[in-house]
TIKOL-960346 format. One line per 2 residues: number of its first residue (from 1); their letters; for each residue x, y, z of C-alpha. Coordinates in steps of 0.25 Angstrom, whole numbers, always signed. Layout:
# TIKOL-960346
NUM> A> X,Y,Z ~ ...
This chain:
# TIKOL-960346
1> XX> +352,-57,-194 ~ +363,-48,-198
3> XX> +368,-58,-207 ~ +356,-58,-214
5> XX> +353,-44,-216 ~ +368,-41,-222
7> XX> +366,-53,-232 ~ +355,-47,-236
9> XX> +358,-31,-237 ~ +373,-39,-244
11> XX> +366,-46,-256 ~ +372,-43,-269
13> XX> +358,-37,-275 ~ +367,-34,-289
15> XX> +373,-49,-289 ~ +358,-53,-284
17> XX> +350,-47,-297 ~ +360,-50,-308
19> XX> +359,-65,-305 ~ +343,-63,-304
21> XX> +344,-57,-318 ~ +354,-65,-323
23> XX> +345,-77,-319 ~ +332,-70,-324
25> XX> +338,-67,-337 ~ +341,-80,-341
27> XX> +330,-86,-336 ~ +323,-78,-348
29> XX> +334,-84,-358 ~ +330,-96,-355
31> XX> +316,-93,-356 ~ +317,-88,-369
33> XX> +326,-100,-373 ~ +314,-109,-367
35> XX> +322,-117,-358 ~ +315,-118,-349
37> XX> +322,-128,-339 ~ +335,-116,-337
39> XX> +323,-106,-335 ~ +317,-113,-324
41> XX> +332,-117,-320 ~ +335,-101,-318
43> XX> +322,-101,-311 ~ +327,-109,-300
45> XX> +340,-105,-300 ~ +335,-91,-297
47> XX> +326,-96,-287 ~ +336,-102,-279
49> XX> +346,-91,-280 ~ +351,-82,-268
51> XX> +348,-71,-278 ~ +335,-74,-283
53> XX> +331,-76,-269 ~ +337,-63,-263
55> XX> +329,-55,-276 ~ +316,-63,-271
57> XX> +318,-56,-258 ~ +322,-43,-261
59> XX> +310,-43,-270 ~ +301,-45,-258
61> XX> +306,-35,-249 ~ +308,-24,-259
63> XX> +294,-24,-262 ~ +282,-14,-255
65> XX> +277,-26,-250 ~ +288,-31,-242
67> XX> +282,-25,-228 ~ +268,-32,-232
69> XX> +269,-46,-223 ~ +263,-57,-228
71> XX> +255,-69,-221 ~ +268,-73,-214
73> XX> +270,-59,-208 ~ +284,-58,-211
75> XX> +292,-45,-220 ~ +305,-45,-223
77> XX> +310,-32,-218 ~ +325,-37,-213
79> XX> +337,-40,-222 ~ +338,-53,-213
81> XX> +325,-56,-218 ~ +326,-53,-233
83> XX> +339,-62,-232 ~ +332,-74,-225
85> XX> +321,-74,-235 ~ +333,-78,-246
87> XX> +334,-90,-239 ~ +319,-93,-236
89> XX> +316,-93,-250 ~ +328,-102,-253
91> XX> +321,-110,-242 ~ +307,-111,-250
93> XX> +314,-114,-262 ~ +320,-126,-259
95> XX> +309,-132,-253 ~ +304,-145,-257
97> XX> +295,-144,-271 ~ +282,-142,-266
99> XX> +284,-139,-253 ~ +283,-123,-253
101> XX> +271,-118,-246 ~ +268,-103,-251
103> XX> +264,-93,-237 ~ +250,-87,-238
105> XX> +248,-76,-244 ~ +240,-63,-237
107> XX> +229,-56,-243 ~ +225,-43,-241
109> XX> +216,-33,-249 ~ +221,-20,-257
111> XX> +213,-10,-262 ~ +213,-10,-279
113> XX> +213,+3,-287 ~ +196,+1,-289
115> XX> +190,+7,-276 ~ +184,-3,-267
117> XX> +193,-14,-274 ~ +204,-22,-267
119> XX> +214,-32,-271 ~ +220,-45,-266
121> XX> +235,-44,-262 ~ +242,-58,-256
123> XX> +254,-55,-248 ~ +263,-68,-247
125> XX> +273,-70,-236 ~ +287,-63,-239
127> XX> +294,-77,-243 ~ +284,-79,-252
129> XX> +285,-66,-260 ~ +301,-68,-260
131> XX> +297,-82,-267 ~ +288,-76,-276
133> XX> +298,-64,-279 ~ +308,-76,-282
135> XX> +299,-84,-292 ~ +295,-70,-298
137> XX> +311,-67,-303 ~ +310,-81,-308
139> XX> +297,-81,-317 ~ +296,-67,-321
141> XX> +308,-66,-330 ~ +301,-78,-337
143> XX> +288,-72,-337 ~ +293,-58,-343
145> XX> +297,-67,-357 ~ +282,-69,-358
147> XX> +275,-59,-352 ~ +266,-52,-361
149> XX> +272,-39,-368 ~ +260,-30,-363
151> XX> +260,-34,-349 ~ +266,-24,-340
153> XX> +260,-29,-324 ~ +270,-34,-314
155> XX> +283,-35,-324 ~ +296,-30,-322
157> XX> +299,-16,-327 ~ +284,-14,-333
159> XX> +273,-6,-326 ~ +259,-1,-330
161> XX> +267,+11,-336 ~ +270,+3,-348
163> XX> +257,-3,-348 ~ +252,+11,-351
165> XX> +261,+13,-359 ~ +260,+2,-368
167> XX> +244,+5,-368 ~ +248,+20,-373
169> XX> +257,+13,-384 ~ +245,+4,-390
171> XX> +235,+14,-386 ~ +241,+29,-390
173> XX> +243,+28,-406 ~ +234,+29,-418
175> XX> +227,+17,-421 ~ +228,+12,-406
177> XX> +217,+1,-401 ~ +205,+8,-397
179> XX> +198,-3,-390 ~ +203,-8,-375
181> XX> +198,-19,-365 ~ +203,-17,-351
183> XX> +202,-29,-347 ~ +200,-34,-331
185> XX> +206,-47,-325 ~ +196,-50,-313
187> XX> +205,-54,-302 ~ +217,-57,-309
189> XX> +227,-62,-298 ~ +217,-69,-288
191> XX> +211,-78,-301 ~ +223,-83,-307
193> XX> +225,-97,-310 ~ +233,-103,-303
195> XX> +233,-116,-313 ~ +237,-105,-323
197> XX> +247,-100,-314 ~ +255,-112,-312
199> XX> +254,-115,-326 ~ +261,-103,-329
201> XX> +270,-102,-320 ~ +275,-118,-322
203> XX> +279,-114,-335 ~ +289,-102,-331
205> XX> +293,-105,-318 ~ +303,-116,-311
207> XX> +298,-127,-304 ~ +300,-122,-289
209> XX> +294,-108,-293 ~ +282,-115,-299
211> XX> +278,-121,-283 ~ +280,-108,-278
213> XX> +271,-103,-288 ~ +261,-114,-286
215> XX> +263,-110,-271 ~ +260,-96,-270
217> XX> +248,-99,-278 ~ +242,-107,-269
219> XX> +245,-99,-256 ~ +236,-96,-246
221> XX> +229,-83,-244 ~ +227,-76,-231
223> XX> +217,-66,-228 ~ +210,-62,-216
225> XX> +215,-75,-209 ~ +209,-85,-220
227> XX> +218,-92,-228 ~ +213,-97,-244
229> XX> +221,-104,-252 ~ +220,-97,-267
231> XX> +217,-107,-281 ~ +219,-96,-290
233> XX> +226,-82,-291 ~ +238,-75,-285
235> XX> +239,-66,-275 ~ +243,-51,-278
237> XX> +254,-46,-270 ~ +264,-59,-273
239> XX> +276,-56,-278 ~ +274,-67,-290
241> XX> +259,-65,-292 ~ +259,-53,-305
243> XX> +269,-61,-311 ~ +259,-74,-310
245> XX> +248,-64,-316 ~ +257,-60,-326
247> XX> +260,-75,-328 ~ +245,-76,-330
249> XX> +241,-65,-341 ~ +254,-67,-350
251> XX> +247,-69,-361 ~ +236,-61,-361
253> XX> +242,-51,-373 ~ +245,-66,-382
255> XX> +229,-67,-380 ~ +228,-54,-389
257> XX> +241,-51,-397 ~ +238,-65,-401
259> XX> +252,-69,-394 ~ +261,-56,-401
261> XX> +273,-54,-392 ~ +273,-40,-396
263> XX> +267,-28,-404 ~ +280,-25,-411
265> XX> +279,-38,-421 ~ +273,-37,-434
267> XX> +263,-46,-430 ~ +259,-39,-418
269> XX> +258,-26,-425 ~ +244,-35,-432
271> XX> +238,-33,-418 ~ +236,-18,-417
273> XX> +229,-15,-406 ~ +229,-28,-397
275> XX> +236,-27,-385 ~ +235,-30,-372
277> XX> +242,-24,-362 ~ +243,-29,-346
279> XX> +248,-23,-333 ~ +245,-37,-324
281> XX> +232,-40,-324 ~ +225,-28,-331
283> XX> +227,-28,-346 ~ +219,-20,-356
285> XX> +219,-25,-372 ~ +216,-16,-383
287> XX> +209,-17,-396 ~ +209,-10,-408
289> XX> +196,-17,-414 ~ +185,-15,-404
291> XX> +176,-23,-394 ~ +174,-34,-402
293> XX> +187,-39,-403 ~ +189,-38,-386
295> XX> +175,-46,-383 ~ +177,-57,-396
297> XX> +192,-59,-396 ~ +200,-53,-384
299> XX> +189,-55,-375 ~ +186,-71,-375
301> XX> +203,-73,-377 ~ +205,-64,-364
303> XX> +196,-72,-355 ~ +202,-84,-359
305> XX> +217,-81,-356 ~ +210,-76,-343
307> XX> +202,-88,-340 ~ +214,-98,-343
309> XX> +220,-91,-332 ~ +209,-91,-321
311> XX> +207,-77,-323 ~ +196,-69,-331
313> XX> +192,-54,-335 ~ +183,-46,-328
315> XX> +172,-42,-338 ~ +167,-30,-327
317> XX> +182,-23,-327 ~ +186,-26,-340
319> XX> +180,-17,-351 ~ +182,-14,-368
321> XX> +187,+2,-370 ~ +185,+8,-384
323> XX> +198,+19,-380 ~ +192,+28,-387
325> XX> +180,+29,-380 ~ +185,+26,-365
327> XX> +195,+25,-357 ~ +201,+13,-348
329> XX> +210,+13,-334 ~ +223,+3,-334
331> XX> +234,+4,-324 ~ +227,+18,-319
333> XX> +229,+23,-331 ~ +217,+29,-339
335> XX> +217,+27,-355 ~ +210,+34,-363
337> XX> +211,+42,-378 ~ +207,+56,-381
339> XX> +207,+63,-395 ~ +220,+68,-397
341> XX> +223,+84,-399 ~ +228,+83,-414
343> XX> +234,+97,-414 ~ +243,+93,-403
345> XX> +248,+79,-407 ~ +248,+79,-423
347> XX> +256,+69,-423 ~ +249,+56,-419
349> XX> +238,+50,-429 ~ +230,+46,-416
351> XX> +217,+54,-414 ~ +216,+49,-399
353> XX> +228,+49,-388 ~ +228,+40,-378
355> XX> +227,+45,-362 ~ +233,+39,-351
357> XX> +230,+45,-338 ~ +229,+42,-323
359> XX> +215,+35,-321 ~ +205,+45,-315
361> XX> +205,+34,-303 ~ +219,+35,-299
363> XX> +219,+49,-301 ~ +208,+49,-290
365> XX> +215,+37,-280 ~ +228,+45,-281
367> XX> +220,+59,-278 ~ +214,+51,-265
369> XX> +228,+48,-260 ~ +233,+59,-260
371> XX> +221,+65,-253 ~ +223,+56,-241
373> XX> +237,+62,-238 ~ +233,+76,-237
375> XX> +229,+75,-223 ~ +231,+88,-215
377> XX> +239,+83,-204 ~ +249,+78,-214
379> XX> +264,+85,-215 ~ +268,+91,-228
381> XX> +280,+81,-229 ~ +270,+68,-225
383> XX> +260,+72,-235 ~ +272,+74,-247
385> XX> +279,+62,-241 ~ +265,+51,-243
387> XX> +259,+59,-256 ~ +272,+61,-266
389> XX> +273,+45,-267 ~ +259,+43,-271
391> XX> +261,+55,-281 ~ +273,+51,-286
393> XX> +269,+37,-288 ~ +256,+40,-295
395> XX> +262,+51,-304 ~ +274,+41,-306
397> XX> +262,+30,-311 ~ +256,+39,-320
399> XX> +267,+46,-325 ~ +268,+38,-337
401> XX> +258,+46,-346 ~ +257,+61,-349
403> XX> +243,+62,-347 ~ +244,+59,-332
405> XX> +249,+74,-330 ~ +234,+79,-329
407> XX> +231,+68,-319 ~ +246,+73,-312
409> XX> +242,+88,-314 ~ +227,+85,-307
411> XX> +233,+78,-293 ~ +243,+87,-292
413> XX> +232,+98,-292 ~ +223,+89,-282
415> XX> +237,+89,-272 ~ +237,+103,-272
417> XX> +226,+104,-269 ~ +224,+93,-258
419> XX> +238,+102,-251 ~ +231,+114,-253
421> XX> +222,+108,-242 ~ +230,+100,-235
423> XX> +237,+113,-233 ~ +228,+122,-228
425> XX> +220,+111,-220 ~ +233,+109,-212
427> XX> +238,+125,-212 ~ +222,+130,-210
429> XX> +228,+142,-202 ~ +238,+146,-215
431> XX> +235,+152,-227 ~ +238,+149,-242
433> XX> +250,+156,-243 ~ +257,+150,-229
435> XX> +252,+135,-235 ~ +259,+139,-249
437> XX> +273,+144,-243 ~ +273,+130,-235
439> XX> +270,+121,-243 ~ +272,+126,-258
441> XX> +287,+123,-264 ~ +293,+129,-276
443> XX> +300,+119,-285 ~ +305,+119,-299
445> XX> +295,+109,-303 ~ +284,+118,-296
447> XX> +279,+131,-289 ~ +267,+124,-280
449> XX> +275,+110,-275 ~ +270,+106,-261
451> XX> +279,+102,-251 ~ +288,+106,-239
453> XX> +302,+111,-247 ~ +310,+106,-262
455> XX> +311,+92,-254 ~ +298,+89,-249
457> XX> +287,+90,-260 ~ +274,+85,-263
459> XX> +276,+77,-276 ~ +269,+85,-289
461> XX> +262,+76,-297 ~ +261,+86,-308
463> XX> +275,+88,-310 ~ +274,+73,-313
465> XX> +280,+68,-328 ~ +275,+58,-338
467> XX> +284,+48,-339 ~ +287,+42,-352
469> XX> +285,+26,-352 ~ +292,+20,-364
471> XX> +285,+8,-370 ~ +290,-6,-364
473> XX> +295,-15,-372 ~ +288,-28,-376
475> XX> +294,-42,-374 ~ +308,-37,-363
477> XX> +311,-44,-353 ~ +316,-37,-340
479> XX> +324,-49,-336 ~ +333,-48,-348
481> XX> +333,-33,-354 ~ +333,-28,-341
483> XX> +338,-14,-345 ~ +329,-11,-355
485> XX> +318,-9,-343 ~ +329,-5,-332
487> XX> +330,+8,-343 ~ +316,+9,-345
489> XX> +311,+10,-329 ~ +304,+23,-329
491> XX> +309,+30,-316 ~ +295,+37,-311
493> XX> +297,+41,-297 ~ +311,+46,-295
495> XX> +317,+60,-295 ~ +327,+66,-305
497> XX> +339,+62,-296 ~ +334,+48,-292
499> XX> +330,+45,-308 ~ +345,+49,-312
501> XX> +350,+41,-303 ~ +343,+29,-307
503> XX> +346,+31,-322 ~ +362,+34,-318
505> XX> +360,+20,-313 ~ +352,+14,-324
507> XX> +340,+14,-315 ~ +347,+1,-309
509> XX> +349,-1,-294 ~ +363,+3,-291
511> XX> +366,-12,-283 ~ +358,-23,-288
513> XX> +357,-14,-304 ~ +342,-20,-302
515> XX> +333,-10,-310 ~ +328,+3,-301
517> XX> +314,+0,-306 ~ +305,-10,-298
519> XX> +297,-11,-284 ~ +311,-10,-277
521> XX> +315,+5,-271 ~ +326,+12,-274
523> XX> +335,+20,-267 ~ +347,+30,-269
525> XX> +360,+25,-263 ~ +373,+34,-261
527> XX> +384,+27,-266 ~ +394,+37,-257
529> XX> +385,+40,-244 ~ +380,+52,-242
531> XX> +387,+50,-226 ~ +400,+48,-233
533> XX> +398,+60,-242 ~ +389,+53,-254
535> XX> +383,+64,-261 ~ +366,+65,-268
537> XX> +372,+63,-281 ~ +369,+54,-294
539> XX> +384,+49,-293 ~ +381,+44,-278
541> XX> +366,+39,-279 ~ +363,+26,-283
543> XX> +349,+20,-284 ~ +348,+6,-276
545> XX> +337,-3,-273 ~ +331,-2,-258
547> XX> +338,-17,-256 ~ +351,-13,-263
549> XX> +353,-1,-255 ~ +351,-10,-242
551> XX> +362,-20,-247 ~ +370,-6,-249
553> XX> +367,-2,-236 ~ +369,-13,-228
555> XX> +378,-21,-235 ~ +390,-29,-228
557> X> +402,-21,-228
């Protein structure tokens, strides 16, 4: 057992991601070379690796999910574990063509942004989603060569930031599009084809990867002690399953831009005003004609890439916006135009400017949380402890626009006023004045900051700032220009010294030099310790992944 746990705290994670990239990289050579026998060669040789194997794993167990146990009941919370799992997916690899039997999966019921609303998630066993994490650093770099330029859901180094933000590029100019269809795919991962699928997927990936594939897609479902064994779909919560949905609607913006690989051609200058632009399954297209063109053209070719794919667009959610008229919801953002106030913007020949704003609903969910955790009984330092996450991390979302700052302004009003009484509920026998003096904290940044001292404050959200988002680049792939979005990651919850850090260090991890930005936390490491005199100072932090400070940690001397 020992042995185990120090082989795997000892992996080389630096060694362990160059030759992942190095294989990755030239896996995309040869895809753009069309040779295709030495893409599927890489494919495997990466699946068979030590290295590729070990990434699989960590992938796994660096995720949120890693507690959630899947029908199988097992986690991997032990090094021994994590190590063993190595060999176990060697083990399912090598097994005769054919032979490999996917575990169930686990169904359970989440509740979805519309009240009264819930989704499906399946939660595979463990060794399943290491397989699947495995096939997934096989098949993406081949998918990100011809993923559509617009598409933004479930991709490496892109969010729903730059969906906005690309939708402020074609939207926010004179002579922009006016008309928009927000369009609805009606259960998008449960109606997959899974002819479609394996069609798809038979034509990027290796031979072994494609039974694994065919595999998962055909694994049985578990829910309330019923089993059901699935002839379409594929279940969210799988580690591969928004890449096989990606796979699926790749193609979707050819259908409009008449198959334009980008906007900055000649020829796709022709096509003002047609875009489309996705974040997974949700996807809007805009117009610069009218309604006509949606319901007699756009229309009838939509439903036909939809239908070719087992899926099909829900007429009751999807709907045609005249922008100047309404106002439509994507991402919970809300877009909308107003007239614009010439005397203070001479300079743009656009009468209407474009808002982008916190929908009124996420203003109101957000509101409700925060309501919940201002119970009397609750300490000061438990109450700043469960409510600064869930400000920062919606302030973070919506920092990206700068007419969120009303939305900012307005909440952190309502949390004033909910301490207010919170306060005096819990100090009834106190007066203002007592409440004020132990609860109030002068800053810099503010006179009225709540908290206990300078280093236990309740977050402010109206001291939150926009953050610039840059437009993305069309048509880059993250497997071979790398840097260009390591340098663009937006660093959005992170103080001034934890953000200089990170850009001493090129926003790369100081032991693998995998990029800071991903579902992996990151920690702040003391090259000198601080027992054997290691100071708080930029020349002695370092940031690290939560796995590379462990091989740090408990490395063999």
């Amino acid at each position: 057992m020992k042995a185990l746990n120090k082989k795997w705290n000892s992996i080389d994670w630096k060694t362990t991601r160059t030759f992942v990239s190095d294989l990755q990289q030239k896996m995309v050579v040869a895809y753009k070379n069309n040779n295709w026998s030495e893409v599927f060669r890489l494919q495997q040789q990466l699946m068979h690796s030590f290295e590729g194997r070990a990434t699989a794993v960590r992938k796994v167990v660096s995720n949120e999910g890693s507690k959630t146990k899947g029908p199988d009941g097992k986690t991997w919370k032990k090094s021994q574990d994590k190590y063993r799992a190595i060999a176990d997916i060697r083990d399912h690899l090598l097994t005769k063509s054919g032979s490999y039997k996917a575990g169930a999966v686990r169904r359970v019921w989440i509740p979805k942004s519309s009240p009264g609303e819930l989704r499906p998630l399946g939660i595979p066993n463990m060794i399943d989603r290491a397989l699947q994490a495995l096939v997934l650093s096989c098949l993406d770099p081949i998918v990100e060569e011809n993923s559509d330029s617009c598409s933004y859901g479930f991709r490496k180094y892109r969010s729903t930031n730059d969906a906005i933000q690309r939708i402020r590029f074609i939207l926010d100019k004179a002579g922009a599009p006016r008309y928009i269809w927000d369009a609805d795919i009606s259960k998008c991962f449960d109606n997959i084809s899974h002819t479609f699928l394996n069609k798809v997927v038979r034509e990027n990936l290796c031979r072994k990867g494609c039974e694994l594939v065919e595999a998962w897609l055909k694994a049985p479902i578990i829910e309330k002690g019923s089993k059901s064994y699935p002839s379409r779909g594929t279940p969210q919560g799988g580690v591969l399953s928004p890449l096989l949905c990606n796979m699926t609607l790749n193609g979707l913006e050819n259908v409009i831009r008449d198959g334009l690989p980008s906007s900055s051609s000649t020829a796709g200058r022709k096509l003002k005003g047609r875009w489309v632009v996705r974040y997974a399954d949700d996807f809007i297209i805009t117009n610069p004609i009218g309604k006509s063109q949606f319901i007699d053209n756009d229309i009838p070719l939509i439903n036909k890439f939809m239908a070719d794919r087992g899926l099909e667009i829900s007429e009751k959610k999807s709907r045609i916006i005249d922008l100047e008229k309404e106002s439509f919801n994507f991402l919970g953002w809300k877009i909308s135009q107003r007239k614009r106030n010439i005397s203070v913007n001479k300079a743009s020949d656009s009468r209407l400017v474009l808002v982008v704003e916190p929908t009124k609903e996420s203003i109101k969910r957000l509101k409700s949380r925060i309501k919940l955790e201002f119970r009397s009984n609750k300490p000061i330092g438990a109450l700043i402890k469960d409510l600064n996450p869930v400000l920062r991390g919606w302030a973070n979302y919506y920092r990206g626009s700068y007419h969120s700052q009303q939305s900012f302004q307005s909440i952190g009003h309502y949390v004033y006023q909910l301490f207010w009484k919170w306060a005096q509920k819990k100090h009834s026998s106190r007066n203002k004045q007592w409440i004020y003096d132990r609860y109030i904290v002068r800053t810099e940044k503010s006179l009225l900051a709540i908290g206990v001292d300078k280093n236990l404050l309740l977050y402010d959200i109206t001291q939150a700032k926009q953050i610039r988002v840059s437009n993305l680049k069309n048509n880059i792939n993250p497997y071979t220009d790398n840097d260009y979005f390591v340098n663009r990651v937006i660093l959005r919850d992170a103080d001034k010294f934890r953000k200089a850090i990170y850009k001493l260090n090129k926003f790369r991890c100081f032991v693998c030099r995998g990029s800071l930005y991903g579902d992996e936390p990151i920690h702040l490491h003391h090259l000198i310790a601080r027992k054997d005199g290691g100071e708080y100072t930029l020349k002695n932090i370092v940031p690290v992944h939560a796995i590379c400070h462990d091989s740090i940690t408990y490395a063999v001397k």
